[in-house]
ZADO-1210 file (C-alpha; in nm, 4 decimals, padded with zeros to 6 digits):
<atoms>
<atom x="06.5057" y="09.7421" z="10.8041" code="UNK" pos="1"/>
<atom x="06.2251" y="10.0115" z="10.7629" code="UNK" pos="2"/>
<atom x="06.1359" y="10.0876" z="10.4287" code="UNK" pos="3"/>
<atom x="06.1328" y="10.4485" z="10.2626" code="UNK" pos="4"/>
<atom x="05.8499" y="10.6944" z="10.3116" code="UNK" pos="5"/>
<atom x="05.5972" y="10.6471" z="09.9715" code="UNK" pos="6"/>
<atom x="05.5312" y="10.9732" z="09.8011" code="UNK" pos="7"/>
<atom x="05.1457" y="11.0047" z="09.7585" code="UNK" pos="8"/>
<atom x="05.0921" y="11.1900" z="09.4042" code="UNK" pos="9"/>
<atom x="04.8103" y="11.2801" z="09.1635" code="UNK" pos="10"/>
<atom x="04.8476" y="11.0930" z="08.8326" code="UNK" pos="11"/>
<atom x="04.9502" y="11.3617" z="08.6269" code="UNK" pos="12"/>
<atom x="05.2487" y="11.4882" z="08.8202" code="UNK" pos="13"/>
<atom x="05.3598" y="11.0908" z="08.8645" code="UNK" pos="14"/>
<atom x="05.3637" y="11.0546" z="08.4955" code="UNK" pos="15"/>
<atom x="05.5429" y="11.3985" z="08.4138" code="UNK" pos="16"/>
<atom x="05.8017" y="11.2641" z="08.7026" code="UNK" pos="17"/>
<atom x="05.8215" y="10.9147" z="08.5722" code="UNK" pos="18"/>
<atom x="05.9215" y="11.0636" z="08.2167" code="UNK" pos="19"/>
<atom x="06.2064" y="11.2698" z="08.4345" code="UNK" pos="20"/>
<atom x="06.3765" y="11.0932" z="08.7400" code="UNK" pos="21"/>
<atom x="06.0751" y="11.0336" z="08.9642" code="UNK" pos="22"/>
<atom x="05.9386" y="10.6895" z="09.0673" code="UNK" pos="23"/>
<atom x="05.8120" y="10.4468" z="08.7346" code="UNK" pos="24"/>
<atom x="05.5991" y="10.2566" z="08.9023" code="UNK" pos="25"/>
<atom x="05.2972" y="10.4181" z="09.0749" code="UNK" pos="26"/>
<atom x="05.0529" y="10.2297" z="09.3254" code="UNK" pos="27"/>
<atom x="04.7218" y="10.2735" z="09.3385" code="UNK" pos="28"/>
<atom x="04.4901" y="10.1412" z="09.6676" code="UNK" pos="29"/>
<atom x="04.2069" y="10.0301" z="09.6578" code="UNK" pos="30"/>
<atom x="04.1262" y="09.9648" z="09.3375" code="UNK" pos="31"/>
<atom x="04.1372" y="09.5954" z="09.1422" code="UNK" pos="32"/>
<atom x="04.0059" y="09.6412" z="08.8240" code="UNK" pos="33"/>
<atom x="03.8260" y="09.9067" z="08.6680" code="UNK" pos="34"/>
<atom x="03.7529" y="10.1419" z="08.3554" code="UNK" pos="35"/>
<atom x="03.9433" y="10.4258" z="08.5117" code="UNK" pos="36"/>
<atom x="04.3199" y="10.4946" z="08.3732" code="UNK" pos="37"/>
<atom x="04.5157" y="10.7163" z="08.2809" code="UNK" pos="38"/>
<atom x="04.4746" y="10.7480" z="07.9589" code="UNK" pos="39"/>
<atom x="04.2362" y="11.0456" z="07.9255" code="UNK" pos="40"/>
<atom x="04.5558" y="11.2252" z="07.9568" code="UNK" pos="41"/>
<atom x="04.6205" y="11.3778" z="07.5831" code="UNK" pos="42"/>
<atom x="04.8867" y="11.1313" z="07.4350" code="UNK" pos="43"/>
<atom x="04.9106" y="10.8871" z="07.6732" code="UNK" pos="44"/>
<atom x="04.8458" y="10.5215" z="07.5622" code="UNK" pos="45"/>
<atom x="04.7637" y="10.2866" z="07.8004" code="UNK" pos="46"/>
<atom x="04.7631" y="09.9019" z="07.8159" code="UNK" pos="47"/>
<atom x="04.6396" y="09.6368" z="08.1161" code="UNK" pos="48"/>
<atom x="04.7771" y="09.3474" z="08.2237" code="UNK" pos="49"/>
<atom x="04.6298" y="09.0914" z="08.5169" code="UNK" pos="50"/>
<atom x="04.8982" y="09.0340" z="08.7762" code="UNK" pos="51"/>
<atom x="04.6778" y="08.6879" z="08.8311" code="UNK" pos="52"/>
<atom x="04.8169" y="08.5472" z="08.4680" code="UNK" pos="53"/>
<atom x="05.1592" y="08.6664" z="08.5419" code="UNK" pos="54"/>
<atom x="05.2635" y="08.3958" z="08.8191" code="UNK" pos="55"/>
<atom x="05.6310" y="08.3391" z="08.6237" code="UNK" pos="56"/>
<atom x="05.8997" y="08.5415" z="08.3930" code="UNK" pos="57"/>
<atom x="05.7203" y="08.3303" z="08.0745" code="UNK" pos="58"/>
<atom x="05.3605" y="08.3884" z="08.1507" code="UNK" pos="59"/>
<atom x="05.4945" y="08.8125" z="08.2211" code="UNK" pos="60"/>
<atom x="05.6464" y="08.7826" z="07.8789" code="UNK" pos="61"/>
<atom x="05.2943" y="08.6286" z="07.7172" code="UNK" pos="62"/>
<atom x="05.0847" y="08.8802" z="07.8970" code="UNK" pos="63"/>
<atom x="05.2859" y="09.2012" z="07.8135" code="UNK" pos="64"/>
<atom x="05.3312" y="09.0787" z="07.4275" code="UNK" pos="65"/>
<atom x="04.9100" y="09.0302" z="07.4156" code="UNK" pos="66"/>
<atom x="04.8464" y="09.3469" z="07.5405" code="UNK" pos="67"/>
<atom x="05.1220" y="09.5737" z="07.4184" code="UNK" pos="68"/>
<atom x="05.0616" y="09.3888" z="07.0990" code="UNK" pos="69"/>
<atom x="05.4539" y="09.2971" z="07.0342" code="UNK" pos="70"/>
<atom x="05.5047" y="09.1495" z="06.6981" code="UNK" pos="71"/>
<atom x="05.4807" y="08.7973" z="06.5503" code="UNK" pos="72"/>
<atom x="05.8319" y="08.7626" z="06.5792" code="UNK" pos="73"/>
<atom x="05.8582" y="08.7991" z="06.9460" code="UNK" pos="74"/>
<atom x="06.1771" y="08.5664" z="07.0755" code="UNK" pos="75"/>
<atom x="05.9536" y="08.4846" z="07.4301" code="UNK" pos="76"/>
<atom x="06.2738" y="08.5822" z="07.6131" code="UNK" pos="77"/>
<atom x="06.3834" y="08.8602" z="07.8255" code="UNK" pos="78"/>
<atom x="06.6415" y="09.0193" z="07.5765" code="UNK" pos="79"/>
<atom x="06.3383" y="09.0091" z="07.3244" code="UNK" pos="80"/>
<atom x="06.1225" y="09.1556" z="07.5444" code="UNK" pos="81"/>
<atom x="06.3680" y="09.4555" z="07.5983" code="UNK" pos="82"/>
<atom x="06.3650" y="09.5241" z="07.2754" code="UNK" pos="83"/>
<atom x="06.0070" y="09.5118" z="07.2294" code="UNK" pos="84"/>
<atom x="05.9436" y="09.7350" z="07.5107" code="UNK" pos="85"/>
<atom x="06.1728" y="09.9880" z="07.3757" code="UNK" pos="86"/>
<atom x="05.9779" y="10.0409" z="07.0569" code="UNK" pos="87"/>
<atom x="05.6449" y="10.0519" z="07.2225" code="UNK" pos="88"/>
<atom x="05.6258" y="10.3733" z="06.9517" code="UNK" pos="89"/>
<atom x="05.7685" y="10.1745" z="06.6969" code="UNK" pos="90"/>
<atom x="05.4300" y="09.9483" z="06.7221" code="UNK" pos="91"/>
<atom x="05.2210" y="10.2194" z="06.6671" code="UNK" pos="92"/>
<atom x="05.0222" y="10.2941" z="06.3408" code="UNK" pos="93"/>
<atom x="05.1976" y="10.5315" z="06.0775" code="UNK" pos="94"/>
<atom x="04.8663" y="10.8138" z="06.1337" code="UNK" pos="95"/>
<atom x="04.8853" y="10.7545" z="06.5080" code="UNK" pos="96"/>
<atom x="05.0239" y="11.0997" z="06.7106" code="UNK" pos="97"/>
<atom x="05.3320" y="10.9823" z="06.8906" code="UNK" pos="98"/>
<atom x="05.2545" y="10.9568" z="07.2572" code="UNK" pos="99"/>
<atom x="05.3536" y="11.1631" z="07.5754" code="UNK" pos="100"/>
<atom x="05.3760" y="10.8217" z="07.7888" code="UNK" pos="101"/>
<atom x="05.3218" y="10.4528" z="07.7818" code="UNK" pos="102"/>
<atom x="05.2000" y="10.3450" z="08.0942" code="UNK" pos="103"/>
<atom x="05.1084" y="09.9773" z="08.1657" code="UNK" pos="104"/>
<atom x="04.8004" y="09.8998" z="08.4115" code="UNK" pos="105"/>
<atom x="04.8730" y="09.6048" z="08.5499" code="UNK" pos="106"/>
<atom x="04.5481" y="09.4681" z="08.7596" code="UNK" pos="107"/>
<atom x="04.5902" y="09.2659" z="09.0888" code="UNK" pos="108"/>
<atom x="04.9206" y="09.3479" z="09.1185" code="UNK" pos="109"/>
<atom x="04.9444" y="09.1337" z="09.4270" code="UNK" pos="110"/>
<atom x="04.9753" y="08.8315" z="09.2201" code="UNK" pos="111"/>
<atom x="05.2707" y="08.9143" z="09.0021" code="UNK" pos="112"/>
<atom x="05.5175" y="08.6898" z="08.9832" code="UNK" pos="113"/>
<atom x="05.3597" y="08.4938" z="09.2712" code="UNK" pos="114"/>
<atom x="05.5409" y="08.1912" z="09.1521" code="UNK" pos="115"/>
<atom x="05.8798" y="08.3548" z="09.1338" code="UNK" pos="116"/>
<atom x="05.9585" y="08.6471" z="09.3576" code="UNK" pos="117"/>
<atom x="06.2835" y="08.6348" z="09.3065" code="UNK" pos="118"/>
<atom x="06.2305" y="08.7817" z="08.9621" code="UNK" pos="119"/>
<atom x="06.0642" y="09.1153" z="09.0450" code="UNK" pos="120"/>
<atom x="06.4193" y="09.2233" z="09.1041" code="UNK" pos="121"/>
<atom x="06.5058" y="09.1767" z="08.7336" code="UNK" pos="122"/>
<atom x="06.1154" y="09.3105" z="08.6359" code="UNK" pos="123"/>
<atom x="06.1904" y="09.6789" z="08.8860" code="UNK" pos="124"/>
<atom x="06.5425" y="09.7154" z="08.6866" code="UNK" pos="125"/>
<atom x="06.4293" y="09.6530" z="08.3630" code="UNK" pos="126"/>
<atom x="06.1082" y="09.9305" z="08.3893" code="UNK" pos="127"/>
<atom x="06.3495" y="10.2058" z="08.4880" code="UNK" pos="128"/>
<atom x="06.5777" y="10.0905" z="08.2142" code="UNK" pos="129"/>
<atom x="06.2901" y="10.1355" z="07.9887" code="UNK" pos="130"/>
<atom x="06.1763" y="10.4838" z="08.1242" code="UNK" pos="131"/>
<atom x="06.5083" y="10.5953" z="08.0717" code="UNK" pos="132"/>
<atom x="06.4997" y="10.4828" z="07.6970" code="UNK" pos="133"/>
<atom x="06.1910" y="10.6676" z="07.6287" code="UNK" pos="134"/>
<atom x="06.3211" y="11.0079" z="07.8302" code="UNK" pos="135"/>
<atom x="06.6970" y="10.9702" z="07.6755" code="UNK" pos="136"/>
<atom x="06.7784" y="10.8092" z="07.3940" code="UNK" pos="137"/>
<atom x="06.3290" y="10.8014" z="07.2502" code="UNK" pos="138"/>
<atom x="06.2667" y="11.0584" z="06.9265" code="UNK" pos="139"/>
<atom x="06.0580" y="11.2437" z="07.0649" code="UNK" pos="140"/>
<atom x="06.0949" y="11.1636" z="07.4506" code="UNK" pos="141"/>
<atom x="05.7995" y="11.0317" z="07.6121" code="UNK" pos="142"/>
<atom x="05.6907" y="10.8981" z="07.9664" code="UNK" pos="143"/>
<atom x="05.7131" y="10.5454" z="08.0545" code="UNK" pos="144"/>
<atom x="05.5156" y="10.4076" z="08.4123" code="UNK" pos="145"/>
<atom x="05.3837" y="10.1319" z="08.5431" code="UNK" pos="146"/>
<atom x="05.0322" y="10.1501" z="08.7642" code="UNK" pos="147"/>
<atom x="04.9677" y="09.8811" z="09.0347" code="UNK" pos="148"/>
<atom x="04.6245" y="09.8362" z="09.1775" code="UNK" pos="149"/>
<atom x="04.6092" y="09.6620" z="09.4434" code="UNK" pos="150"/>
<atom x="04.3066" y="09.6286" z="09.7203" code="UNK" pos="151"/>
<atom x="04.3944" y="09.8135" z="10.0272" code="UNK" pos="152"/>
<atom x="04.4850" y="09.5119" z="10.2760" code="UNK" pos="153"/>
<atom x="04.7427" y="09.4172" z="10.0625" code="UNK" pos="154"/>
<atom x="04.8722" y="09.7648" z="09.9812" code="UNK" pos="155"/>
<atom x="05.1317" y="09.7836" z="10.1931" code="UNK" pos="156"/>
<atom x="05.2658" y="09.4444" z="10.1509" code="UNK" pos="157"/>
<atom x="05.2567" y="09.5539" z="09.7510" code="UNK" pos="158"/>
<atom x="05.4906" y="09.8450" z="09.8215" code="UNK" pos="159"/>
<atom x="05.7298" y="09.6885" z="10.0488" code="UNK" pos="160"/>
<atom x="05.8050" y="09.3961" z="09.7786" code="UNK" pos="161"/>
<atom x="05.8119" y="09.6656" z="09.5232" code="UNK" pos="162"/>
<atom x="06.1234" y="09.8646" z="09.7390" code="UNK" pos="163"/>
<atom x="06.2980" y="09.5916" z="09.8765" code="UNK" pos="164"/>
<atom x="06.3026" y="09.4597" z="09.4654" code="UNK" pos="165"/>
<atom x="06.5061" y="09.7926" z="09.4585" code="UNK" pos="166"/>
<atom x="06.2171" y="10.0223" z="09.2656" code="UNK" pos="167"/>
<atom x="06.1214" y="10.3976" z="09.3756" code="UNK" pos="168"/>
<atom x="05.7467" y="10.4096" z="09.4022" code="UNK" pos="169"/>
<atom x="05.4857" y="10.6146" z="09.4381" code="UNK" pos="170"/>
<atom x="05.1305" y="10.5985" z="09.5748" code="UNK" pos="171"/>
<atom x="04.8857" y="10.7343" z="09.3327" code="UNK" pos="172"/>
<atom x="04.6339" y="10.9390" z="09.4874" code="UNK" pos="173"/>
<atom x="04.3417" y="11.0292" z="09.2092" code="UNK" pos="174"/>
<atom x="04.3266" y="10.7514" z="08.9742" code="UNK" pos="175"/>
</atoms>
C-alpha cells in the first residue's frame, strides 16, 4: 500500500491550516535540534520535547508535563493528559496575551515511542482531538501543531509511520 503524497508547506500557512482542517503535525528534514522554531510568529508559544526520552506512553506523559509545564496535580495517565493538553491556555500567566497556536517541537522525532509503536496510533488521534479543541470549542480559538525534526535519512521512514498511525502530515519547508 503506497502512502499519500506529503504536502510541502512554509510554517506559517501549516500553522494557520493546522488551526483549520489541515494536517497537525508538520515534518521538518533535516534538522535535529536547533534554536530555530516557530515561535517568532506573534502569539505563538512554543515548547520542545526529545523524541529520545519518549521511548513509552509514561515517559511521553513525563516529557510533555516538564515542558508544557502541566500542574502538580497531573494524574500521569492518558485521560489526565487530555485534559492538561486542553488547557494549555489555562496554564498560562493571568498578564500573558492569549496565544494564536501551541505548537510542540518535538526533537529526534525518530525515536518516539521507539519502545511502543503501537501507541503512536493513540498519540496521532489524540493531537487532532486536541487541535480541534483549541479551533472549536477554545475561547478565543487558537492553533494547535506538532513539529517533527527528523535528519533526512530517516525522513521518510518518519512520515510513513506518522500516516499509516492514521495522521495527515505535512512537510515543513522553511523552518
Amino acid at each position: 500500500m503506497s502512502t499519500p503524497r506529503i504536502p510541502r508547506v512554509p510554517t506559517e500557512r501549516f500553522l494557520t491550516d493546522a488551526g483549520r482542517d489541515g494536517p497537525v503535525v508538520g515534518v521538518v528534514v533535516g534538522v535535529v535540534v536547533g534554536d530555530r522554531t516557530p515561535g517568532d510568529a506573534a502569539g505563538v508559544v512554543v515548547r520542545r520535547v526529545d523524541g529520545r526520552e519518549m521511548p513509552t506512553i509514561a515517559n511521553l506523559l513525563d516529557e510533555f508535563a516538564r515542558a508544557w509545564q502541566f500542574p502538580e496535580h497531573f494524574g500521569h495517565n492518558r485521560d489526565a493528559f487530555d485534559d492538561c493538553m486542553r488547557d494549555l491556555d489555562g496554564m498560562l500567566g493571568d498578564d500573558e496575551p492569549r496565544p494564536t497556536a501551541f505548537v510542540t517541537v518535538v526533537d529526534h522525532a525518530e525515536s518516539l515511542l521507539r519502545r511502543e509503536p503501537d501507541q503512536l496510533r493513540w498519540l496521532a488521534n489524540s493531537l487532532s482531538f486536541y487541535r480541534e479543541h483549541y479551533r472549536d470549542v477554545a475561547t478565543p480559538s487558537a492553533g494547535f501543531a506538532v513539529l517533527l525534526l527528523t535528519p533526512q535519512p530517516l525522513a521518510t521512514w518518519v512520515e510513513n509511520r506518522w500516516q499509516e498511525a492514521g495522521s495527515d502530515i505535512a512537510e515543513i519547508e522553511d523552518l
